[in-house]
N, C-alpha and C positions, 0 to 999 in steps of 0.2 A: 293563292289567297282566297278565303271564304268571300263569297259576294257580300256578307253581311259588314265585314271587313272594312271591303274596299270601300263599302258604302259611307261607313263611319268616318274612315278620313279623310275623302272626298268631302260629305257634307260638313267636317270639323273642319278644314279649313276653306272653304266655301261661307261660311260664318263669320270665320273669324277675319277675313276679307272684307264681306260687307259690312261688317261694325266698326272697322276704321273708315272703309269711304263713306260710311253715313256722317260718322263724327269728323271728319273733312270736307263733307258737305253742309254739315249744320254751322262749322266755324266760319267758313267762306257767304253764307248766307249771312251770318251775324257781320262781320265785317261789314259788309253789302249794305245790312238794313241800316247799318246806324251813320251811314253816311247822307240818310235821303230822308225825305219827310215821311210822316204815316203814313199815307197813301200808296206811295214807292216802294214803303218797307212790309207792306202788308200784303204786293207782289211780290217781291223776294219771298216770302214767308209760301206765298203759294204755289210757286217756281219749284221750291227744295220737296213739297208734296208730290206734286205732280211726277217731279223726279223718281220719287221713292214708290210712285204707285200708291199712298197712301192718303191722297185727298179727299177720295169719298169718303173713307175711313172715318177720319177727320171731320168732315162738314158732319158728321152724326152724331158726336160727341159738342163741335164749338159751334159759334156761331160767328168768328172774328177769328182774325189772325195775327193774333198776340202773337209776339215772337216766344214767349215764356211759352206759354200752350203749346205752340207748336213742337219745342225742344222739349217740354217734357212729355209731351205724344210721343214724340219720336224717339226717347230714349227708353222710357222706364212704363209708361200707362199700360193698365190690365184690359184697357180695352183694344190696343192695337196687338194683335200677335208676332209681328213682324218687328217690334223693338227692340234699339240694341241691347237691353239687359235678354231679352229671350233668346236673343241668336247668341247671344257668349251662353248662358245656359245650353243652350242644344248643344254647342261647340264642347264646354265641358260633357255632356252627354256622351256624346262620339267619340269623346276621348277617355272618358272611363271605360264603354263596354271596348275598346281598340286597344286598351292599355298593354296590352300582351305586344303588339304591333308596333308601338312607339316605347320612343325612351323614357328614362326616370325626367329627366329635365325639359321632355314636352309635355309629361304630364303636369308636372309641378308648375311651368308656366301658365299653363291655362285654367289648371284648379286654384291657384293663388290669382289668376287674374280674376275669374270668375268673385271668389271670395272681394275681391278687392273694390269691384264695380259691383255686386251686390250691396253691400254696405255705403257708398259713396251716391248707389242712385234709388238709399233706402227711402229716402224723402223729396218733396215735389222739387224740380229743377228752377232755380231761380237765376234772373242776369248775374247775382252776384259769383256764383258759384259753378255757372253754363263753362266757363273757359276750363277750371281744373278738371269738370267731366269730361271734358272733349280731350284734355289733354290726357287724361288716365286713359281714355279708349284706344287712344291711340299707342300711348308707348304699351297696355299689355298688351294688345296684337303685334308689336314690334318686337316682344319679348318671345312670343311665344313661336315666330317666325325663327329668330333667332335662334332659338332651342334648336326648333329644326334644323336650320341650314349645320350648326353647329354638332350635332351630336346622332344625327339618323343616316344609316346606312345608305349608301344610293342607290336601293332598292324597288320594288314593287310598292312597297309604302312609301317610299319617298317619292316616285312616280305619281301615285295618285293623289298626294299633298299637294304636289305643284300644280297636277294637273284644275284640282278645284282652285286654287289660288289664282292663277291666269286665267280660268275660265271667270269666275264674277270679279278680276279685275276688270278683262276686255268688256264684259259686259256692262259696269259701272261706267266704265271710260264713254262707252258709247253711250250711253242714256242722257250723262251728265252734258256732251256736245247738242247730242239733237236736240235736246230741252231750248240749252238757250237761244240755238239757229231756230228753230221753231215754232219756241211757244212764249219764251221769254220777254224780245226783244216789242215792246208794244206798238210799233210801228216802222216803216220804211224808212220814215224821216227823222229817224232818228239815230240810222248808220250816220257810223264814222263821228259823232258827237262824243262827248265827254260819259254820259252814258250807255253809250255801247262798248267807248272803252274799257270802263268799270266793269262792265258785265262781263267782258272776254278776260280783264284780269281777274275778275271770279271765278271762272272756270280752270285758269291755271292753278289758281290758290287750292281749288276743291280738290287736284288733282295731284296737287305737290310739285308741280309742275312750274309756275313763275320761275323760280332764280336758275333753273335749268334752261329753261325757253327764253328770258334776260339773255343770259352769256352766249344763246348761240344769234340772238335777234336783236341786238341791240336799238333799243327807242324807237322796232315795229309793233304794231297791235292791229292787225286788221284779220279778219276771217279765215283767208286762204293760206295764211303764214302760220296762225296755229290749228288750224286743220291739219295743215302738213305735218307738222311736230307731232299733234294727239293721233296722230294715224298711223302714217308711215314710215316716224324715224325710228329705225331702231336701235338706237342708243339711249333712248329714254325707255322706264322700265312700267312705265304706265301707258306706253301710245300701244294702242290696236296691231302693229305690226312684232313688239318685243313679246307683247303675250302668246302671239299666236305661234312663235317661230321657237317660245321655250314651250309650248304644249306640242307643238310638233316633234322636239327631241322626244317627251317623256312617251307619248305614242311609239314613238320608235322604240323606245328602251321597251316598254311593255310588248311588244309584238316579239323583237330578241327574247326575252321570256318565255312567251306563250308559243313560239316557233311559229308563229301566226297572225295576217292582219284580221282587221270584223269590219264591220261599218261604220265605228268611229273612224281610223285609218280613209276610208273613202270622202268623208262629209268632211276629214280635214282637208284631203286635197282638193275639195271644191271650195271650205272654203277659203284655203290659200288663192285659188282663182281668181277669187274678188278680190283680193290683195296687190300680190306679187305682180309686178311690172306697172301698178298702178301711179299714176301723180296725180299730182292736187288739181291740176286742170282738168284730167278725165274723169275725176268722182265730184266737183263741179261742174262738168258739164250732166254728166246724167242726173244731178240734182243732190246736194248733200246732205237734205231729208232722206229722199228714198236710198241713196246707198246705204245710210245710217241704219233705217230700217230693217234692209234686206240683212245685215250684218249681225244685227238683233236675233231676228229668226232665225240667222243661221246659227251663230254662236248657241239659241238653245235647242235646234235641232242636234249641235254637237252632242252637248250635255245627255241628250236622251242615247243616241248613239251610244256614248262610252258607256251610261246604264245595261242599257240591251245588250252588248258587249263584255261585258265584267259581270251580269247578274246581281245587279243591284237595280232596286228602284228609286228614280229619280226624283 
């Protein structure tokens, strides 16, 4: 496969990844705000920034954190480049010049999803109207997933789909935990409160994760029980360990391919290391900022890897 290629459906569904976890972060944040007064809710509002890397962004454009401002910053505004109407854009991008590469029915999903949320976030985002956007985001990235799993060879391009797909879920996954252990929770004393519970049921929400983490925990919510879940179990298809362990197959399948491992191949098994044989008390005891962290780094040291590897720039 041409580097240019690989690069397209790598970045096309890398995209289309992050435009559903932004719009499961933005729905979980509105839940969030409208249960608490202004003040609470104009943290929430700057939590989901922070998240996305997009707060400076942000504070140069508003001057407040309206929940409206912030959702339509974050989906559609010409002043953030990182919006979800621009990443479905590039995502179509990727998949017209790759169209040789993919099927008729992953084009048509994402040129129709594209059309579909061009139109829907032609004008400013209002409460009225924030939940049908969030829900249109989400099912055409669910459509166009689907095209895929349903209709693409299990090939070199299907390799490199998945491979971006698990690569900015696990990294979404982590961002979304260290935020709220972090930076969210506004004081010590206020673990274990009505408010810290709310806030860890926010981050299952943001993740799709609640009614899965419910039926295995029934009427727990504390730190270390969904730590374990968004990390290590791998039966769920958003925790840090399911991502990593289907981007280790599709590595494998490429290397059968190429009769050959590169340096992605290496960085993955380092970082399986941080992983594998890990529990929740020993990424607790070394600090569940800094493992968060190091996981961060590594995950886009991965990314660069697979670039440098396949001849694509990252």
């Amino acid at each position: 496969m041409l580097g240019r290629v690989a690069h397209g459906i790598f970045w096309m569904y890398r995209y289309l990844e992050r435009a559903e976890n932004t719009a499961r972060l933005l729905a979980a944040g509105q839940r969030m705000a409208l249960t608490r007064g202004d003040e609470m809710a104009d943290q929430e509002w700057k939590s989901i920034l922070t998240t996305l890397g997009l707060r400076q962004a942000y504070e140069e454009h508003y001057d407040d954190f309206d929940g409206a401002h912030v959702c339509d910053f974050v989906l559609r505004s010409k002043h953030n480049p990182e919006s979800v109407l621009s990443m479905v854009e590039r995502a179509r991008t990727n998949a017209r010049a790759c169209r040789s590469a993919i099927t008729a029915e992953v084009w048509e999903a994402v040129n129709e999803g594209w059309m579909t949320l061009r139109d829907l976030l032609a004008r400013p985002v209002r409460n009225s109207n924030l939940n049908m956007s969030l829900g249109a985001i989400r099912r055409e990235s669910t459509l166009a997933r689907g095209a895929s799993h349903g209709s693409m060879l299990r090939n070199e391009t299907y390799s490199f789909a998945r491979l971006g797909t698990f690569l900015e879920r696990a990294d979404n996954t982590a961002r979304i935990l260290d935020v709220k252990y972090y930076l969210l929770l506004p004081s010590l004393s206020y673990v274990g409160t009505p408010l810290d519970t709310g806030q860890w049921d926010n981050v299952l929400r943001a993740l799709a994760a609640e009614r899965a983490y419910r039926w295995l925990n029934a009427g727990r919510m504390d730190a270390r029980s969904i730590a374990d879940f968004l990390i290590l179990d791998e039966r769920f298809p958003r925790s840090l360990a399911f991502c990593y362990t289907a981007m280790r197959g599709n590595l494998g399948e490429l290397a059968k391919l190429h009769g050959a491992e590169g340096k992605s191949h290496e960085t993955m098994r380092e970082a399986d290391f941080r992983l594998t044989g890990k529990t929740v008390e020993d990424i607790f005891d070394q600090g569940l900022h800094q493992f968060l962290l190091e996981f961060i780094a590594g995950n886009q040291a991965l990314a660069g890897a697979i670039a440098e590897d396949y001849r694509f720039v990252s």
